[in-house]
C-alpha positions in Angstrom: 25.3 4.8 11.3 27.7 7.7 10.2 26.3 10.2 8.2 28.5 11.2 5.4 29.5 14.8 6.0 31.1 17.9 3.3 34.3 16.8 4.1 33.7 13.3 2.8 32.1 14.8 -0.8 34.9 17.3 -1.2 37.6 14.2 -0.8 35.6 11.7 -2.7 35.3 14.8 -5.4 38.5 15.6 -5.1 37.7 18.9 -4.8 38.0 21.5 -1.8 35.3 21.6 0.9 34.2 25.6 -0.3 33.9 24.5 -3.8 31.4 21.7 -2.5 29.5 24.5 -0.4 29.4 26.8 -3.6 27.4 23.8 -5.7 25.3 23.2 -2.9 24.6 27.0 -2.3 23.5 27.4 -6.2 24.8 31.1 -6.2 28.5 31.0 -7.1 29.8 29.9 -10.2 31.2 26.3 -10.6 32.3 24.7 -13.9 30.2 22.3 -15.2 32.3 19.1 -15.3 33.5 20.0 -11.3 30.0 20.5 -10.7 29.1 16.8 -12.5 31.8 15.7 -10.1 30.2 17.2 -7.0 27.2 15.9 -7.6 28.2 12.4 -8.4 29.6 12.4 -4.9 26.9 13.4 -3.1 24.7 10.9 -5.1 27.2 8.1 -4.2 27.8 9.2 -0.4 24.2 9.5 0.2 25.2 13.0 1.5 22.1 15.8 2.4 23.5 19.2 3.5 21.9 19.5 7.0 23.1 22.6 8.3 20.2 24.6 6.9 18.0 21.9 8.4 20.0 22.3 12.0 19.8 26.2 11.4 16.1 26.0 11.9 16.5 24.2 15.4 15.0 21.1 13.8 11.6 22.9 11.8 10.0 20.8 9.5 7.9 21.2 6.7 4.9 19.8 8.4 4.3 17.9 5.5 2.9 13.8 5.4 4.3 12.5 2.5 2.7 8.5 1.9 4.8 6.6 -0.9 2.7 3.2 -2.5 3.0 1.1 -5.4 -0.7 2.5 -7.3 -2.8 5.0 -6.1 -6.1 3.3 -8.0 -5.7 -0.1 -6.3 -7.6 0.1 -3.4 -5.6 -1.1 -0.7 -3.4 1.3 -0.7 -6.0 4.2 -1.7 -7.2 3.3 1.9 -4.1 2.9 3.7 -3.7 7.0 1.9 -7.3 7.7 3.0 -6.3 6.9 6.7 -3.3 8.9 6.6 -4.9 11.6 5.0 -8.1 11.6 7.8 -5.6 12.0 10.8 -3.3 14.2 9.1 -5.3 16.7 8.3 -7.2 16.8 11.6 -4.0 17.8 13.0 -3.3 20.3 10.4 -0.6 18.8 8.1 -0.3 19.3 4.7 -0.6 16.0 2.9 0.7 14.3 -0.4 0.2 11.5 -1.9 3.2 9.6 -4.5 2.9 6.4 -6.7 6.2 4.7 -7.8 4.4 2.5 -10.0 6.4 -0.3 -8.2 9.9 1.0 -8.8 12.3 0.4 -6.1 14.6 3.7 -7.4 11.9 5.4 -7.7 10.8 5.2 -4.4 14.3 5.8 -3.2 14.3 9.0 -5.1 11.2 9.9 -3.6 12.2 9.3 -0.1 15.4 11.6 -0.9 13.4 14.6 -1.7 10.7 14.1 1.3 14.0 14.5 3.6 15.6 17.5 1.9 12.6 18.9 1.9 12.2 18.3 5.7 9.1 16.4 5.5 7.6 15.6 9.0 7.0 12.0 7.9 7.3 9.8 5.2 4.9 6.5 4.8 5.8 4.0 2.5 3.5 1.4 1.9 3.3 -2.0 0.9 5.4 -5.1 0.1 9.2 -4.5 -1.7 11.8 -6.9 -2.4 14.0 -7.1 0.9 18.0 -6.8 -0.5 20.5 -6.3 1.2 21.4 -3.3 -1.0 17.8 -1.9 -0.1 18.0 -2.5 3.4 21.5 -0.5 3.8 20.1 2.3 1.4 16.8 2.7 3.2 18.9 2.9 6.9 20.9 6.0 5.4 17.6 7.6 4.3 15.6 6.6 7.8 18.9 8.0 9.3 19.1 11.4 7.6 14.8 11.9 8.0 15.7 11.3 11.9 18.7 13.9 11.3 16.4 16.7 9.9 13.5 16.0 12.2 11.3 14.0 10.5 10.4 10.0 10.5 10.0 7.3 8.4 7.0 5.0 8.7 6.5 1.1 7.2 3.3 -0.1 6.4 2.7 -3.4 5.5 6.1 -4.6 5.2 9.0 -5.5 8.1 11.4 -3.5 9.6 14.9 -3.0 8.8 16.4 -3.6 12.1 16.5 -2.4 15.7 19.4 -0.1 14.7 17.3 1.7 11.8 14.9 4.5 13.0 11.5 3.4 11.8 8.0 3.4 13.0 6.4 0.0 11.6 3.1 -0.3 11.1 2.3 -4.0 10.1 -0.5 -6.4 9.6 -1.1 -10.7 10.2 -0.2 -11.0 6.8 0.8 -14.3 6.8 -1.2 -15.3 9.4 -4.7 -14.5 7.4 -3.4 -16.7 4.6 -3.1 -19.3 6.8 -6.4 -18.4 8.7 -7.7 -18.3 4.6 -6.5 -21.4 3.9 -8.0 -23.2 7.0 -11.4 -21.7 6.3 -11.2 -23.9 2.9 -10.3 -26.7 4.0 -13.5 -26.8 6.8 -15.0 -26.5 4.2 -13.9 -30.2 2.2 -11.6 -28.3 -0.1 -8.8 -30.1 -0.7 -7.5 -29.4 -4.2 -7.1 -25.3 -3.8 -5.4 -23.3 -6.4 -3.2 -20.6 -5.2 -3.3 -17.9 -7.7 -1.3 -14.2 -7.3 1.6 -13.3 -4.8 4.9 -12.0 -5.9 7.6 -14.5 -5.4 10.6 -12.4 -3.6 8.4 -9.5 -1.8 7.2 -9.8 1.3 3.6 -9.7 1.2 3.6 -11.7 -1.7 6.1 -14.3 -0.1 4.4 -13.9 3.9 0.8 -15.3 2.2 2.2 -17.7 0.3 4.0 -19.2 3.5 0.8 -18.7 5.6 -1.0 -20.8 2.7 1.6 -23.8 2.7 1.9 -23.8 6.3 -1.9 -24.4 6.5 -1.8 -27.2 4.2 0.8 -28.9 6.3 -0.6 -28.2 9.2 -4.0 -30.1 8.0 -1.8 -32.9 6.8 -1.8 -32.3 3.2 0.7 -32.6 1.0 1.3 -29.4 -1.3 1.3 -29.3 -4.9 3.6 -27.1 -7.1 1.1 -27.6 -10.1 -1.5 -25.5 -7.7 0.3 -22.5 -6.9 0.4 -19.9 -9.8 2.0 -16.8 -8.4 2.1 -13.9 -10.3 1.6 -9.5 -10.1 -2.0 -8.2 -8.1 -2.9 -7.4 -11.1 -6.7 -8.4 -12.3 -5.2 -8.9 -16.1 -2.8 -11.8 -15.1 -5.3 -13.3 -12.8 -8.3 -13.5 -15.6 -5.5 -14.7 -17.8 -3.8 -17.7 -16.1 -7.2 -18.9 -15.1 -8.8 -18.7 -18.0 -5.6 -20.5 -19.8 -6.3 -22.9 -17.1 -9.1 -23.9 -17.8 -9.2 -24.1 -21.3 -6.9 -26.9 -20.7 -9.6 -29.2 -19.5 -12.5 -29.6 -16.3 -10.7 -27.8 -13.4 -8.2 -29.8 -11.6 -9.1 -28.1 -8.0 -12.5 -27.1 -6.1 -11.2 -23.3 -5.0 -9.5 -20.8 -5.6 -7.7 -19.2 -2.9 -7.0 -15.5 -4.6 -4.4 -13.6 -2.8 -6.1 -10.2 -3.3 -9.8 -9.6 -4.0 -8.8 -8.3 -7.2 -7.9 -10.8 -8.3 -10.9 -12.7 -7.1 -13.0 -10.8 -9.0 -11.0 -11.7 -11.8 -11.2 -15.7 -11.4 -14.4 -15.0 -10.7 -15.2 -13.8 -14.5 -12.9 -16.2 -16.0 -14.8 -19.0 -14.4 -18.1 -17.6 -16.0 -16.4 -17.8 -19.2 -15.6 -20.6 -18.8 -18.8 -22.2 -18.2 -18.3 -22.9 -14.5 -20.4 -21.7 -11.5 -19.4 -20.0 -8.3 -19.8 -21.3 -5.9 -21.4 -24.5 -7.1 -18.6 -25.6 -9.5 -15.4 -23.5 -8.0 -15.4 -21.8 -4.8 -13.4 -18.3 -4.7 -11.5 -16.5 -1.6 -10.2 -13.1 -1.5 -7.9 -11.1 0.7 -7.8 -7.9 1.7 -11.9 -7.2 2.2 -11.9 -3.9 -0.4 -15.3 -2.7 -0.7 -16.0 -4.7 -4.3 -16.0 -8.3 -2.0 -19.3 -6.9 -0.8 -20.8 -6.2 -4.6 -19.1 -9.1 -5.7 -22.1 -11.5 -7.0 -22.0 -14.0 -4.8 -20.6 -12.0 -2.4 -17.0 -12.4 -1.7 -15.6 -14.4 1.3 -12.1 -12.8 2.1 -9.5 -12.1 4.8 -10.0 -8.5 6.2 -7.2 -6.1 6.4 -7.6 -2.9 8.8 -6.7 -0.8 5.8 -7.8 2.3 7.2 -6.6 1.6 10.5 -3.3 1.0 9.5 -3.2 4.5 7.7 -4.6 6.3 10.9 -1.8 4.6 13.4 1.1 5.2 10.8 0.1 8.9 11.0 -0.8 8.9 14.8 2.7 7.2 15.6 4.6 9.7 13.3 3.0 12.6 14.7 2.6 12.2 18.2 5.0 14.0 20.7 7.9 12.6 22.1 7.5 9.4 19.9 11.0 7.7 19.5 10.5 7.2 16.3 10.9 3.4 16.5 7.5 1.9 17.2 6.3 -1.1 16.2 2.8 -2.1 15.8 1.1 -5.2 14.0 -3.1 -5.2 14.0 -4.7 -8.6 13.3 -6.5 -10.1 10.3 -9.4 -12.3 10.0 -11.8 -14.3 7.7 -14.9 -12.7 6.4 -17.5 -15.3 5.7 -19.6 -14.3 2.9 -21.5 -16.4 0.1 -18.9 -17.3 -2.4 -17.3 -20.7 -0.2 -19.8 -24.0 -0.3 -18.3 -27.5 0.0 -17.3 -29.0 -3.0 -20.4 -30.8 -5.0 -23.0 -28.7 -3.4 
């Protein structure tokens, strides 16, 4: 993919190529509205003044920048912990960036990593895959490749062969399914589906993974069982406690698609009167340390976490990588205390 050049700024500015230099350099005087319209180019054209970058021969700041959603929730405190652990063994300088979910945000992030030459750049989690975001994100892997440095994906897909990023993924759908498949050997039949965001990509691979397990056990699935909705343990205590103030549950398990959010169900079934196990059985995913406090203890899908954080870092720092890697680590079921059969 062309990388847009001083040229391309000065003619899409319609100003001359020195007077583009002399805002970029900071130490000439511009005026303010050509300066507004310099700047508006480079913002449009995507454009990162590189010579300083190709001056150094290629030095980078030998800083590991990791990008996520929250920094409190703890799969992605882990994933950050892994990075962290490897990064600073090999004597990088790390930082750690919330976007709080925003997609510009995280674009503006990933902006400032490369013109400050970061080494790598990790973002992690699930984001809503446009076609706007995929052709953004390819200019930004591009010109992190341009000044040396290389842009990891952690938990969420690629962007093509053509892009230059390490991806770093998990059986995301797959433990849904393997989730789902536990419950039903278990006689559950009726499960409500409660969290996954409809239109990102861990949200949407787990809610796949969950239907195709019905299917694949021959039954039929039912749209009044799903409830999708943030990983967030508000809107999980909510819509379950609203559920079942609506009358004696209408399913045998809840199939939670972050332990979170089990946790959540798990107090709004209390409220609600119910038992767990005995009257609703809960499932988690993810395995964060709380499914093991959990009372009973929580039966989830475990995610590497922390391995996913160490590989990202291994794969972005090792020598002669090309920077295009692609690595997926399995999932499984954690059988734990909080699945009976229904009526036991």
């Amino acid at each position: 993919m062309a990388r847009s050049t001083i040229r391309d700024v000065a003619a899409q500015a319609g100003v001359s190529v020195a007077t583009v230099s002399r805002v970029l350099g900071g130490n000439y005087p511009v005026a303010a509205r050509t300066r507004a319209k310099v700047l508006r180019a480079i913002e449009d054209l995507d454009f990162v003044a590189n010579a300083h970058a190709r001056a150094l021969s290629g030095s980078t700041s030998k800083l590991v920048a990791v990008v996520t959603t929250s920094m409190t929730a703890p799969f992605y405190a882990d994933i950050a912990a892994g990075v962290e652990s490897y990064s600073s063994a090999e004597g990088r300088l790390f930082m750690y960036v919330s976007t709080d979910g925003d997609t510009a945000r995280e674009l503006e992030v990933l902006g400032l990593m490369r013109e400050q030459r970061a080494e790598a750049v990790i973002l992690v989690g699930g984001v809503a895959m446009t076609g706007e975001y995929r052709e953004r994100m390819a200019r930004y892997a591009a010109g992190l490749r341009d000044v040396g440095g290389k842009l990891v994906l952690v938990g969420r897909p690629g962007l093509g062969p053509d892009v230059p990023a390490i991806v770093v993924e998990y059986e995301n759908e797959r433990g849904a399914h393997a989730g789902t498949c536990h419950l039903i050997s278990r006689g559950h039949r009726r499960i409500l589906l409660l969290g996954g965001i409809v239109g990102q990509t861990t949200g949407d691979g787990r809610i796949a993974g969950h239907l195709r397990a019905l299917s694949d056990n021959g039954i039929a699935s039912d749209e009044s069982l799903l409830m999708p909705g943030r990983f967030e343990r508000l809107f999980a205590y909510e819509a379950v406690r609203a559920r079942l103030a609506s009358g004696p549950p209408d399913f045998t398990a809840i199939f939670a698609l972050d332990d979170i959010l089990a946790a959540s169900a798990m107090r709004a079934c209390r409220d609600a009167g119910l038992r767990v196990p005995e009257d609703v059985s809960i499932m988690g995913y993810n395995d964060d340390l709380i499914a093991q406090d959990l009372y009973p203890a929580l039966t989830t899908v475990h995610i590497p976490v922390g391995e996913l954080g160490r590989t990202a870092a291994r794969l972005a720092l090792r020598p002669g990588s090309t920077g295009n890697e692609h690595v997926m680590l399995g999932t499984h079921v954690v059988v734990r205390d909080s699945v009976v059969p229904p009526g036991s």
